[in-house]
Each structure stands twice: as C-alpha cells, then as structure tokens.
C-alpha positions as CSV (number, residue, x, y, z in Angstrom):
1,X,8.9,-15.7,-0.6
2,X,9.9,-13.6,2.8
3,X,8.6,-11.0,0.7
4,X,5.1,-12.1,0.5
5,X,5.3,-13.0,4.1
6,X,5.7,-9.3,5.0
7,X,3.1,-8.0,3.2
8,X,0.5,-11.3,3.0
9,X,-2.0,-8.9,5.0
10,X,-2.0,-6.1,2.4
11,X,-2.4,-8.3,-0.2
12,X,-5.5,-10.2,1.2
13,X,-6.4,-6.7,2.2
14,X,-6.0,-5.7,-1.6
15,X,-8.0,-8.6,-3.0
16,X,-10.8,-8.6,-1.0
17,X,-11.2,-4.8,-1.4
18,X,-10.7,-5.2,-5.3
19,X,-13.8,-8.0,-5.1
20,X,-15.7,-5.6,-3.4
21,X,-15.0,-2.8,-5.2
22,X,-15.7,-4.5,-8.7
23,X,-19.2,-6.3,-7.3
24,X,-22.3,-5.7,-7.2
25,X,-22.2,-5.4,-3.5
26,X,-20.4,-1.9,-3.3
27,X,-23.3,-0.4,-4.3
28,X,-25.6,-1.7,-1.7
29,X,-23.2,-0.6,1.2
30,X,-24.2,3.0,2.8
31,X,-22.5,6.2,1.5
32,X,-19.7,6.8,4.4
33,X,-18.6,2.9,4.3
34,X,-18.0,3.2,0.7
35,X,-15.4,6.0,1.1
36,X,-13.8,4.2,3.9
37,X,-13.6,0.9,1.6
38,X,-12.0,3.3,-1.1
39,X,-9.6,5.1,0.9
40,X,-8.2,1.4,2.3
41,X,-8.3,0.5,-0.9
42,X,-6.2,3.4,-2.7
43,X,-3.9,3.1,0.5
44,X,-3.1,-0.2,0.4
45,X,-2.7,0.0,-3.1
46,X,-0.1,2.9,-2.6
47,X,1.4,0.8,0.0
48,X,2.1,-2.1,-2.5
49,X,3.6,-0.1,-4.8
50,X,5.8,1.4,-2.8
51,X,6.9,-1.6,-1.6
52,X,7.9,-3.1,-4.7
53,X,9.2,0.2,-6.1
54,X,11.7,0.1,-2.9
55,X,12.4,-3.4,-3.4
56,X,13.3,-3.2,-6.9
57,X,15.4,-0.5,-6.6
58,X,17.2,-1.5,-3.1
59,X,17.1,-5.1,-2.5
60,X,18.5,-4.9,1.0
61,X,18.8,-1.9,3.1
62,X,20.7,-2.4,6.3
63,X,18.2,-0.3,8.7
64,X,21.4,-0.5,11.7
65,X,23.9,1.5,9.7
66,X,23.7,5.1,9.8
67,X,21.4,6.8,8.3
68,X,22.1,7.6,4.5
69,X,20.0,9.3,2.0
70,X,19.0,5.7,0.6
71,X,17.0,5.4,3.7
72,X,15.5,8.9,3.8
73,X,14.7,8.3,0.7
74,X,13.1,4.5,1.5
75,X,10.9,6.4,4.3
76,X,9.7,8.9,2.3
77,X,8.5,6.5,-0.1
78,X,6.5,4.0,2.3
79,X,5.3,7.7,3.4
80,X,4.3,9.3,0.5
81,X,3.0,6.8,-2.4
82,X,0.1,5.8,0.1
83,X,-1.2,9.2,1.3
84,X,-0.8,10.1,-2.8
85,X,-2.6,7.4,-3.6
86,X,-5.8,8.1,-0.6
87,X,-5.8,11.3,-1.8
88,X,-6.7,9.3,-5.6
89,X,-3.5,11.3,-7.4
C-alpha cells in the first residue's frame, strides 16, 4: 500500500488521461493540446511501468549505500522507459 502512495498522482494522472483519450471528447480538443494530452499520457505510462518493472525485480534498494550497478541500472530505467514510451516506441 506505500506503494500506491508514491505513485497515487500518476495513476490518477493515468486514468483521467486514459478517459480522455478513449472519449468522445479528445476529438473536440484543438490539435497542439491533443499531442500534449498524448505525450503525458505515453510518459506517465512509461513511468508506471518502469516502476513496477523496478519493483518486481528489486524490492528494496538502499539509495545510502554506495552506488552499485543495481542502482545505475534503477536510474536508467525510471530514465529511459518514459522518454521510450513519449517518443510512442
């Protein structure tokens, strides 16, 4: 449940994007808005996902330790899954 509690934003983010996305309202909302509503959308997406991904494959990561690759690794996940994801690959 702390989980949820970290990333309660992006998921109301998520949904409400989603709802959007799949009503008949996207299609009334001017050109530039729509792309900005998709990019949010795709990014938070990509930030989801690479949240779980990190969580199911390191529950706990001690961020006070030195650095190891586990974390470069962490990083470059919360890094690259959303900007893969904007760029809608």
């Amino acid at each position: 449940m702390t989980q949820i509690k970290r990333v309660w934003l992006e998921i109301i983010l998520f949904l409400c994007l989603m709802i959007l996305f799949f009503s008949n309202a996207y299609s009334h909302i001017p050109a530039p808005i729509q792309l900005a509503a998709l990019k949010m959308l795709l990014t938070n997406a990509g930030f989801l996902h690479a949240h779980v991904l990190r969580k199911l494959v390191w529950t706990e990561i001690v961020w006070d330790e030195p650095l190891k690759a586990k974390h470069y690794v962490a990083i470059a996940i919360y890094i690259t899954f959303p900007v893969c994801y904007a760029f809608g690959g």
